[in-house]
C-alpha positions in Angstrom: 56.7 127.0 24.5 59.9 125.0 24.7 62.0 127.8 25.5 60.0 128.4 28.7 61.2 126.9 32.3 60.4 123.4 33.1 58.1 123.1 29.7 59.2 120.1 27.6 57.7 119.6 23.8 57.1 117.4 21.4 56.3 117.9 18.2 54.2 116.2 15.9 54.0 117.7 12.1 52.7 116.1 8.6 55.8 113.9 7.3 55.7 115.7 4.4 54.9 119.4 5.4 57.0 122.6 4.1 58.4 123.3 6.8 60.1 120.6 7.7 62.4 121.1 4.8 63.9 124.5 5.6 67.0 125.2 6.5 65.6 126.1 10.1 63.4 123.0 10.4 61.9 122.6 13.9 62.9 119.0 15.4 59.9 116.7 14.8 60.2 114.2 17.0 57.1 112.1 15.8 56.8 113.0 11.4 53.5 111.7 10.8 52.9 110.0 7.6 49.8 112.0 5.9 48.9 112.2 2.5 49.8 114.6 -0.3 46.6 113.9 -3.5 43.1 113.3 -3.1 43.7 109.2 -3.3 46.2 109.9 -1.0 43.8 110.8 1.8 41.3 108.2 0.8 44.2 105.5 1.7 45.0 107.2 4.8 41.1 107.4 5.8 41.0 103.6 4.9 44.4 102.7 6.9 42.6 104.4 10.0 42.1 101.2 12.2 45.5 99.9 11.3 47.1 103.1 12.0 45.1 103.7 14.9 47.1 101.2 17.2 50.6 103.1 16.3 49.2 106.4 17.0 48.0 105.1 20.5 51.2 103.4 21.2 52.9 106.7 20.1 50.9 109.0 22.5 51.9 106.4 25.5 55.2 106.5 24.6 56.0 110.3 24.9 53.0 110.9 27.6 52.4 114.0 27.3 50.6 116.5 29.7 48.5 117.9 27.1 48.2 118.2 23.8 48.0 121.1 21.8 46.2 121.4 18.0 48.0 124.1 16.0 45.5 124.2 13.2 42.5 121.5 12.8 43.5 119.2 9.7 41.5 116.4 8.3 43.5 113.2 10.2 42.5 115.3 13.4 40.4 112.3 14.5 42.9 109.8 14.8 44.8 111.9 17.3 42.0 112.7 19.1 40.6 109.1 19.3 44.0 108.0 20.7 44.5 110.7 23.5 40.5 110.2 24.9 41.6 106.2 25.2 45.0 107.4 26.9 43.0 110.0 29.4 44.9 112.9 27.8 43.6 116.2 27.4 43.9 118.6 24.9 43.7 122.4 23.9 43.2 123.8 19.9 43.8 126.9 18.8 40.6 128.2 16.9 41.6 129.7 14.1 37.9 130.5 12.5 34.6 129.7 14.6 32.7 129.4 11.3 33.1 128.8 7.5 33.9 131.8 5.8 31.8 132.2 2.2 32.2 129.2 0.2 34.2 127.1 2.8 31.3 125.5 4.5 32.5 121.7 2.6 36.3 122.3 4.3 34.2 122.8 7.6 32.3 119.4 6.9 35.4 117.4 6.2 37.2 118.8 8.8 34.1 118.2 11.4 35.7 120.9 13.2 33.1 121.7 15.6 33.1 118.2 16.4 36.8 118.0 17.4 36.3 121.3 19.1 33.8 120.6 21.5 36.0 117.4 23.1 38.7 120.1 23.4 39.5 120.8 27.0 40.5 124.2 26.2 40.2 126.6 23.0 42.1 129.3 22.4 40.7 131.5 19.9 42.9 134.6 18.4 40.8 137.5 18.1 37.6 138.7 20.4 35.6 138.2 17.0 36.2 135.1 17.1 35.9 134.4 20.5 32.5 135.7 20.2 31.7 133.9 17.5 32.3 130.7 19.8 30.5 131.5 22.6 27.2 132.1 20.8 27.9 128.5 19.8 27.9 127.4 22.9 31.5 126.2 23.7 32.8 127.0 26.9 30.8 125.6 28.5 30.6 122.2 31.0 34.1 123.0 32.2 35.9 124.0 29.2 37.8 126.9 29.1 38.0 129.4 26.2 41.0 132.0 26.5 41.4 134.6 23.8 44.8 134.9 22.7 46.4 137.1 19.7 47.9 136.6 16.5 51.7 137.6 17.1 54.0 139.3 14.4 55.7 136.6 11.9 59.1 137.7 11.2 61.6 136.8 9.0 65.3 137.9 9.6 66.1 138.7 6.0 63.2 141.4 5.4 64.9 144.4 4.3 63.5 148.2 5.8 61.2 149.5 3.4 62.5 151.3 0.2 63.8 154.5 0.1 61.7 157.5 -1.2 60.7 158.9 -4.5 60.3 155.5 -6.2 57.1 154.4 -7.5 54.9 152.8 -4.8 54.3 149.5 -4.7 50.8 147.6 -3.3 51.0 144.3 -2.5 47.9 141.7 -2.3 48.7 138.1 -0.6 47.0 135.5 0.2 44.3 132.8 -0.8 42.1 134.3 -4.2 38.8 133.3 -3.0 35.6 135.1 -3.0 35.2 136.5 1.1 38.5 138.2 0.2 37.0 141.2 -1.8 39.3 141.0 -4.8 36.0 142.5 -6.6 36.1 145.4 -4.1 39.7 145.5 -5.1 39.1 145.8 -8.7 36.4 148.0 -8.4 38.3 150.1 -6.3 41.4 150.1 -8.6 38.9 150.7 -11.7 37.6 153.9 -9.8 40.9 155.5 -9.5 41.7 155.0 -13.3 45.3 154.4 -15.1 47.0 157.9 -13.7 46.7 156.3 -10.1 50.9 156.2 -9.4 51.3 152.8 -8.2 51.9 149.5 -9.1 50.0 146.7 -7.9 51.0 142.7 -7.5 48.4 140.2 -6.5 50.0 136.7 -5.5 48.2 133.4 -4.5 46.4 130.3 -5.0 42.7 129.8 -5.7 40.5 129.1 -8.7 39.8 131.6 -12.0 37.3 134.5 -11.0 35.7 137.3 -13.3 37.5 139.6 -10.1 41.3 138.1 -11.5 40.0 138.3 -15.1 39.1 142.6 -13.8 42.5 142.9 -12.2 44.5 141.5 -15.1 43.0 143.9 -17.0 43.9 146.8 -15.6 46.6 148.4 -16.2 49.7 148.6 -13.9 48.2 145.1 -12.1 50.0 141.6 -12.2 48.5 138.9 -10.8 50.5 135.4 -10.0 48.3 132.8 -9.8 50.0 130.1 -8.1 51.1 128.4 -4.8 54.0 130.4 -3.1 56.2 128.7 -0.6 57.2 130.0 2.4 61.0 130.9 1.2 59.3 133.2 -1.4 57.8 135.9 1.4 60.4 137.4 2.3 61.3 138.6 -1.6 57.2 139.3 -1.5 57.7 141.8 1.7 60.5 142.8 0.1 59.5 144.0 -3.0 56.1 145.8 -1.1 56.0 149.3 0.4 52.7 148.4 2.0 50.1 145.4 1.9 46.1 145.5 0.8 43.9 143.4 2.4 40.1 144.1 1.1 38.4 141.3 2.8 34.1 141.3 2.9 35.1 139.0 6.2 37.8 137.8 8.2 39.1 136.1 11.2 42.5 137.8 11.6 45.1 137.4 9.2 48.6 135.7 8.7 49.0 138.2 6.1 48.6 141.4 8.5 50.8 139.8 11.3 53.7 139.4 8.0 53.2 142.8 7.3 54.0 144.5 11.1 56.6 142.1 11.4 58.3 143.8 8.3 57.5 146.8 9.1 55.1 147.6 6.2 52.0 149.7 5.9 48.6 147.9 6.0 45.3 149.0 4.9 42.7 146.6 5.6 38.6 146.4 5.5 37.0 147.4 9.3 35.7 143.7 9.4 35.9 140.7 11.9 38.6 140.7 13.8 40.9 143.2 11.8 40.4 145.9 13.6 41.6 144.0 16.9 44.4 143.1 14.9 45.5 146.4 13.3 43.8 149.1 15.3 46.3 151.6 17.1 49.1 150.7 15.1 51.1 153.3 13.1 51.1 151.6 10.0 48.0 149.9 10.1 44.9 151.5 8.4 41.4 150.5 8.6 38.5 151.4 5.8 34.8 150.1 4.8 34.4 147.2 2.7 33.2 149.1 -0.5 34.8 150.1 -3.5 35.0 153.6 -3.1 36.4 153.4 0.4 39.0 151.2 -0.2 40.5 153.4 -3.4 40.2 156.4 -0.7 42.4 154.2 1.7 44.5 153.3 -1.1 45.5 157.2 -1.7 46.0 157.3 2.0 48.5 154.2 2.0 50.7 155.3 -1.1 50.6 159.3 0.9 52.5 157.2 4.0 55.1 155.1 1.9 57.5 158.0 2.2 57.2 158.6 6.1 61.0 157.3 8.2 60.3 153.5 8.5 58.8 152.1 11.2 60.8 150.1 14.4 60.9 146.7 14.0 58.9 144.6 16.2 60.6 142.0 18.4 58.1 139.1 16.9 59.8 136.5 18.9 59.5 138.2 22.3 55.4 138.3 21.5 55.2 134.9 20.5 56.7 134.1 24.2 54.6 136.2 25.5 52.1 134.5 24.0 53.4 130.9 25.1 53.1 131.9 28.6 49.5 132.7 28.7 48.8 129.7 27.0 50.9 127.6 29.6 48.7 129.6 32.4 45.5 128.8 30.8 46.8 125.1 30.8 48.0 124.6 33.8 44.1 125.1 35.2 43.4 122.4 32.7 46.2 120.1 33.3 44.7 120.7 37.2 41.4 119.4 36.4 42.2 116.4 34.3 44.4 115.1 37.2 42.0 115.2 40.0 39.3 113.6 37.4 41.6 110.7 36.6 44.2 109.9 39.3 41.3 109.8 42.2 39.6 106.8 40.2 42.9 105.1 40.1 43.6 105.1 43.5 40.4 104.1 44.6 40.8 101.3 42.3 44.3 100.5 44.1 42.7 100.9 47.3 45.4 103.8 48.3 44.5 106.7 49.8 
């Protein structure tokens, strides 16, 4: 949004958050102390009054227009609290409009709906969950909801895909929780036996499952079980000819808009908001969320590793794009919230 004409930003990021310590760091104008362990957050939750007066002085101080929340977190509240007491409204981007299986305690802490309905404007990413907002009843009493899309996420070192003739290679990436279908995975995998001709990697974070103890099993499968930092995707995307994602539900996904950027094939489950995401596209393949569908869409992906790689997308230029229809949908909102405010103040000073 910076680069666009006469659009000014400030950012405001999580002292302590990955991103902030690569090589191509944003500028953070305002690191936020935040908290990195369990009794971590209790001591920031406790420090909230104290902390409440800086964060206030901090929002007079740069002023803004608008806020924006890239992603609700669980210190949400103090930001909020300080730009209602400053009269300054603010937009979220809605990433999920409800838990997805066994996430319905992150949606409690996070009191997302909460925070959501003082938004001024929301900008889901997908028409699924757009929907899913609207049934909820937001957008409503003058709030604006304007559906958006999840851009490509690019990263300048991601070779072309490999050459043909060498062994396929099927990546899984991502969170190893239950709504993501690794057991559709393994039961898919298990269908098309040990002579299948492809290897298979499964990297992420999340708790032990009988699904991982399935995958491990088989034979040709790895599975890293770990936290993987953002300098390690590009060797990920690198070492993948195309990506699975067997989700049982989804939102849109990170994972999908790595994948296009990289040029990779995709084959993902025909739920939520994937098909939005990935229908039309060459490389993007679409399948039910069953076993035997997805080892039918797996014979599929491997048949289209060999095909001339696909044309880079210009992810940047999207996520322009994208920052321009969120300035339009803003600039309504930014409209409102001055004729609510500044009329009361000039009453007040007896101007006209």
């Amino acid at each position: 949004m910076g680069e666009l004409p006469g659009c000014a930003v400030t950012l405001s990021l999580a002292a302590g958050a990955e991103i902030l310590s690569t090589p191509d760091a944003p500028v953070c104008q305002w690191p936020e102390p935040t908290y990195e362990s369990g009794l971590g957050f209790v001591a920031q939750r406790l420090a909230g009054p104290l902390v409440a007066a800086r964060t206030l002085a901090n929002v007079r101080r740069e002023r803004p227009d608008i806020a924006i929340c890239a992603m609700p977190a669980l210190l949400d509240g103090r930001m909020v609290s300080a730009l209602r007491r400053a009269g300054i409204p603010f937009a979220a981007i809605v990433h999920d409009a409800a838990a997805h299986p066994g996430e319905g305690l992150n949606f409690r802490v996070l009191d997302q709906r909460r925070m959501l309905r003082q938004a001024s404007c929301l900008f889901p990413l997908t028409r699924h969950v757009e929907t899913g907002l609207l049934r909820q009843g937001f957008g409503r009493g003058g709030q604006v909801v304007s559906k958006l899309w999840h851009p490509p996420i690019g990263f300048d070192e991601v070779p072309p895909p490999r050459a043909p003739g060498a062994v396929p290679r099927i990546l899984y990436f991502g969170r190893l929780l239950p709504y993501k279908g690794l057991d559709l995975l393994a039961g898919a995998l298990e269908q098309m036996g040990p002579e299948r001709g492809f290897e298979v990697r499964i990297c992420g974070d999340g708790p032990a499952s009988r699904s991982l103890e399935r995958l491990r099993a088989l034979p040709g499968v790895t599975v890293e079980q770990r936290w993987f930092a953002d300098a390690e995707l590009p060797g990920l995307l690198e070492w993948a000819d195309g990506l699975v994602l067997p989700y049982r539900e989804a939102s849109q996904s990170g994972v999908a808009a790595l994948a296009i950027a990289a040029g990779r094939h995709v084959l993902a489950t025909n739920v939520g908001g994937l098909p939005e995401q990935l229908g039309g596209l060459a490389r993007g393949l679409l399948c039910d969320p069953e076993p035997g569908a997805i080892a039918a869409g797996l014979s599929r992906l491997v048949a289209r590793v060999g095909e001339p790689a696909a044309e880079r997308v210009d992810a940047a230029a999207d996520w322009r794009m994208m920052a321009g229809a969120m300035r339009e949908a803003l600039s309504g909102v930014m409209q409102d919230s001055a004729e609510m405010v500044y009329p009361k103040a000039l009453d007040a000073a007896g101007t006209v």
